[in-house]
C-alpha positions as CSV (number, residue, x, y, z in Angstrom):
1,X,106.1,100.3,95.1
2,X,108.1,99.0,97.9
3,X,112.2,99.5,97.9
4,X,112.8,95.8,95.7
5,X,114.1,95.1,92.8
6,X,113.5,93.3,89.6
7,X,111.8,89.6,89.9
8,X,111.4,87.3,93.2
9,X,110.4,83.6,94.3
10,X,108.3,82.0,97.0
11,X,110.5,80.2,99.1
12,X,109.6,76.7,100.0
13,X,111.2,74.2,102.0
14,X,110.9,71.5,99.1
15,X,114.0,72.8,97.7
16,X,115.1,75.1,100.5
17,X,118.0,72.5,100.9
18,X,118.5,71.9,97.5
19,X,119.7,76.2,97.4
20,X,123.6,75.4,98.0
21,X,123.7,73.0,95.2
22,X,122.7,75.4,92.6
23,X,124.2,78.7,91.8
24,X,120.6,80.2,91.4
25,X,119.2,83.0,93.4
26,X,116.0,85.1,92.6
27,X,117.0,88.8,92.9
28,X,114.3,88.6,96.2
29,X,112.5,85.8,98.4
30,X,109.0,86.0,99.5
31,X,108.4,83.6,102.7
32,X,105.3,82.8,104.6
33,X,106.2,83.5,108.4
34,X,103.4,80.5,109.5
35,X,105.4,77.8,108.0
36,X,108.8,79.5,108.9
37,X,108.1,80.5,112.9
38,X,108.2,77.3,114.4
39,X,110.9,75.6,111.4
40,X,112.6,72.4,112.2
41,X,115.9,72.6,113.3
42,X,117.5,70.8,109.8
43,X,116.0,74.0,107.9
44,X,117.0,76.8,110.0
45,X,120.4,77.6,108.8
46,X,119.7,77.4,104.9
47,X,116.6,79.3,105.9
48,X,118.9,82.1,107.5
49,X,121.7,81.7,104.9
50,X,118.5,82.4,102.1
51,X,116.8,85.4,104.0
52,X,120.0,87.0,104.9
53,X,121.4,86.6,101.2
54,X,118.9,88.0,99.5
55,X,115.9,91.2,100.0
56,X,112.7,89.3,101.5
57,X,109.1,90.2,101.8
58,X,106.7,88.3,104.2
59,X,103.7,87.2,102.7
60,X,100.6,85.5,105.6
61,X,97.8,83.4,105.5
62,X,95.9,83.8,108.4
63,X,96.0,87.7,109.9
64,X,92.3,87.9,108.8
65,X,92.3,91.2,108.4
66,X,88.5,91.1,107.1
67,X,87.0,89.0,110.0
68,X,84.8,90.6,112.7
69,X,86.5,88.8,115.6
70,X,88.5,91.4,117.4
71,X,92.1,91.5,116.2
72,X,94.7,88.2,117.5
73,X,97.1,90.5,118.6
74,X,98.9,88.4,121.0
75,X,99.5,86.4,117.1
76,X,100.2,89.6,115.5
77,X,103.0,90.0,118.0
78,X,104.6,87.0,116.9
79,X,104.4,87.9,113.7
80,X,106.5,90.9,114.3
81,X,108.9,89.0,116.3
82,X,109.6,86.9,113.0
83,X,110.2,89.9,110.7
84,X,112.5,92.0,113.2
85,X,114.6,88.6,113.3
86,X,114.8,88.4,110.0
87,X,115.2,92.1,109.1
88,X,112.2,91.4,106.9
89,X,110.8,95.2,106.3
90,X,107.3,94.9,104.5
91,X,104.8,92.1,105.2
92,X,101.9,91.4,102.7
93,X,98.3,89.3,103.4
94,X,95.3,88.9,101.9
95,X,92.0,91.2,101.5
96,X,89.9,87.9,102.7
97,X,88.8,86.8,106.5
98,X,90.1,83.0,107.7
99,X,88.8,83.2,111.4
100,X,85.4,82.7,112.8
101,X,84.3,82.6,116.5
102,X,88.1,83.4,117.0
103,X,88.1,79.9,115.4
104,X,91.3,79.6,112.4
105,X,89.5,77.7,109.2
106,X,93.0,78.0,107.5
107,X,91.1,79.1,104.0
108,X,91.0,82.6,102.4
109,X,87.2,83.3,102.7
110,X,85.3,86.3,101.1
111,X,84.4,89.6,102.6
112,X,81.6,91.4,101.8
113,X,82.2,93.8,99.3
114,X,80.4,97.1,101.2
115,X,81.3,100.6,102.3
116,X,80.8,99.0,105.9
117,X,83.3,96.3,105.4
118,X,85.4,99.1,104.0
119,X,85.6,100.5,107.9
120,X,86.2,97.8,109.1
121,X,89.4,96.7,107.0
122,X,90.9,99.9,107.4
123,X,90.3,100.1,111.0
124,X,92.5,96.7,111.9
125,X,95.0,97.4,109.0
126,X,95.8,100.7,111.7
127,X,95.5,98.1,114.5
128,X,98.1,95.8,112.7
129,X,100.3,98.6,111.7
130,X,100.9,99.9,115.3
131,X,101.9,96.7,116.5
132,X,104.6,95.2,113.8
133,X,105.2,99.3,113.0
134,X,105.3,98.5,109.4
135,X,103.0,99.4,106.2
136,X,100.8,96.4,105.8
137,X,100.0,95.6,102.3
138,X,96.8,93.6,101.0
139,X,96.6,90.6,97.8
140,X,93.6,90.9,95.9
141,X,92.4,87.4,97.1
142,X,90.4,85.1,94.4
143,X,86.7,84.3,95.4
144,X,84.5,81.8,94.4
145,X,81.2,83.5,95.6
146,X,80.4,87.5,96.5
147,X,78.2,87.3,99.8
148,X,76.0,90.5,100.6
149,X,78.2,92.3,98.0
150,X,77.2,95.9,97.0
151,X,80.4,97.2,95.1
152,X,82.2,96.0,92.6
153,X,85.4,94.5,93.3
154,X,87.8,97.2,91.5
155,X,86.0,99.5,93.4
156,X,86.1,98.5,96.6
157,X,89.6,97.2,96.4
158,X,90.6,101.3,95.4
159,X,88.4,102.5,98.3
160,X,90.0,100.0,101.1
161,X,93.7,101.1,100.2
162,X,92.5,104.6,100.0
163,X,90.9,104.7,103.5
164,X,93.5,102.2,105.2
165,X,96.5,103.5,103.7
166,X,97.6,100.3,103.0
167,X,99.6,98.9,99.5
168,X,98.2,96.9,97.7
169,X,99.9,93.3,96.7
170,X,98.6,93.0,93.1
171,X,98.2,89.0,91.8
172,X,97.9,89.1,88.5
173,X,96.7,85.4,88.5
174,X,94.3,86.2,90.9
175,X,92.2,89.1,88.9
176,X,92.5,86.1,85.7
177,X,90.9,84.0,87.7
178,X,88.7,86.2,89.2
179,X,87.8,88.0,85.6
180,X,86.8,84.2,83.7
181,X,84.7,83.2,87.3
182,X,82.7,86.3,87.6
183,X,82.5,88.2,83.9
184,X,84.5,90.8,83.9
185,X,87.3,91.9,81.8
186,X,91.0,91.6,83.2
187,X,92.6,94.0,81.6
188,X,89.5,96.6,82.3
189,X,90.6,95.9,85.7
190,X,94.5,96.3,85.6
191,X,92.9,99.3,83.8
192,X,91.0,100.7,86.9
193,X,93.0,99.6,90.0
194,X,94.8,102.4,91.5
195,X,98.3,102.1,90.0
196,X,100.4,104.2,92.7
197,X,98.8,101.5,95.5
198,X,100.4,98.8,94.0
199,X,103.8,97.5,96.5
200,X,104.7,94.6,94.5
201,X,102.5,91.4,92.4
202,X,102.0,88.1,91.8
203,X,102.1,85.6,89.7
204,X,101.1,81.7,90.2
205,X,99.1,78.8,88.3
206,X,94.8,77.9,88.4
207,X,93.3,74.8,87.0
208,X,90.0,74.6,85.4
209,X,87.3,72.5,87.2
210,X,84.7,71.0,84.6
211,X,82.3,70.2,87.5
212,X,82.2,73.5,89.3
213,X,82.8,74.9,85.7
214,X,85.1,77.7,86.9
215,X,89.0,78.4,87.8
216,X,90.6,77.5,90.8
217,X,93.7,79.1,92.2
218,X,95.4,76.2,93.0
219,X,99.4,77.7,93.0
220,X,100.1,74.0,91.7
221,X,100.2,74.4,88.2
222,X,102.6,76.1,85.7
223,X,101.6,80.1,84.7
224,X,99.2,79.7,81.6
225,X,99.8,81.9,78.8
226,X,96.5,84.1,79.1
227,X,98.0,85.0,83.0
228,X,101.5,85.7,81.0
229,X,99.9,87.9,78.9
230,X,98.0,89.9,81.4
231,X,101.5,90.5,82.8
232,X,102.7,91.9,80.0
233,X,99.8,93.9,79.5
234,X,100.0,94.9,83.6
235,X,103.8,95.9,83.5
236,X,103.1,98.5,80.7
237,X,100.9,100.5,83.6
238,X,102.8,99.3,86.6
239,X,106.3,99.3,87.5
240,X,106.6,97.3,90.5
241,X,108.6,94.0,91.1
242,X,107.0,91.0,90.7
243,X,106.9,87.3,91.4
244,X,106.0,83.7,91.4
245,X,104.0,82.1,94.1
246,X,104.4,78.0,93.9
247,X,102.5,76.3,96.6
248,X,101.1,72.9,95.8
249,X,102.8,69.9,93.4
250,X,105.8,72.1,93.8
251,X,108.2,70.7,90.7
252,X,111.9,70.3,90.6
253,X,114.2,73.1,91.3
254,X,114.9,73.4,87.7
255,X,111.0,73.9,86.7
256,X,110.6,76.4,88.8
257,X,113.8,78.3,87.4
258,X,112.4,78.0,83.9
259,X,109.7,80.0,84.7
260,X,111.3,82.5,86.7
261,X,113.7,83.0,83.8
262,X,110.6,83.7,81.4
263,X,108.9,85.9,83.9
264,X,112.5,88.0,83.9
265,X,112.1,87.9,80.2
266,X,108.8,89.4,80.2
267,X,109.8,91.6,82.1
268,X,113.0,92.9,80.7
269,X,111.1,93.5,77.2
270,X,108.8,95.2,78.6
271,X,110.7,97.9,80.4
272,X,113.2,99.0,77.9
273,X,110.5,99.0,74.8
């Protein structure tokens, strides 16, 4: 677990501006440094007056830490720029590859689940580390396919963090998806993942596709009630902070604040049953 507290929020510039109108603050932000680095000037001082008001985490989209292409570091340096600016200590991405042919596809694609792919995660997690000198820590990414896979994904999640060193950013949404997509059980999962990895976790909306007849993560819907549930069943075996991820059809302010309140509820019963 990393040094936050109780429940956070995704900040997005939708309602960045919207902040000083409302008395509301999450007890942490989570921003994404690619759509903050290069902000236009009418969001920079509610960004500031956010970041500096509150704990924030970074959370990236395109590090690609499982791509074969040797590391961007000249864009890992950037990335480091933006969190000592913003005092930002711990910086999460995703267990998935985005760049081919040094090439950026902007999408979270699917590593190969193998003992080979395992070596090679965990040697650029070290590469990243010495440059921004912080812990990384990974999100168990959703997939929608499992090319040349020979482990399971439990498995090889445990054996990446174990030979990286990395945390582990658990989404709770994420291993629902995953769990109705591929046939396994969710909560055998929660059951299985090593606990002490986990920094801090996710929570966010899917829809159902009747053509593909599977779940999409789509962070544009509400939290269903089965991912609510496997949140209260994942807080009984973790204590870490968690939070909502929002990133498409982003609602009112107010919506959004509903739902945080009922993910503070969960949580709250939870921890003093």
């Amino acid at each position: 677990m990393i040094d936050l507290k109780g429940c956070g929020l995704g900040l997005r510039s939708d309602f960045l501006l919207d902040l000083p109108n409302t008395k509301f603050r999450p007890d942490w932000w989570e921003v994404t440094p690619e759509n903050w680095m290069h902000m236009p000037k009418l969001f920079e001082k509610a960004f500031e007056e956010a970041v500096f008001s509150r704990p924030t985490v970074a959370h990236g989209l395109s590090l690609s830490i499982g791509s074969v292409d040797k590391l961007n570091r000249k864009f890992v340096k950037q990335i480091k720029t933006f969190l000592d600016r913003y005092n930002i200590e711990h910086y999460s991405e995703h267990l998935s590859f985005s760049s081919l042919d040094n090439k950026q596809s902007y999408e979270l694609l699917p590593v190969p689940m193998t003992k080979k792919m395992v070596n090679v995660i965990s040697d650029r997690v070290k590469e990243v580390e010495d440059i921004i000198q912080r812990n990384l820590i990974l999100e168990n990414a959703t997939y929608y396919l499992v090319p040349y896979s020979e482990m399971r994904e439990v498995d090889f999640i445990n054996e990446v963090m174990e030979k990286s060193g990395a945390k582990m950013l658990l989404d709770v949404n994420n291993v629902f998806v995953n769990s109705v997509n591929h046939g396994f059980k969710a909560r055998k999962f929660i059951d299985e993942i090593d606990k002490s990895k986990v920094a801090y976790m996710h929570m966010a909306g899917h829809y159902f596709d009747e053509e593909a007849n599977m779940k999409i993560d789509s962070h544009g819907m509400p939290i269903c009630s089965g991912v609510w549930k496997l949140l209260d069943y994942t807080l009984k075996q973790v204590d870490a902070p968690v939070m909502i991820e929002r990133d498409n059809n982003i609602p009112p302010l107010e919506e959004l604040i509903t739902e945080y309140k009922q993910m503070k509820k969960i949580c709250k019963e939870v921890r003093n049953a």
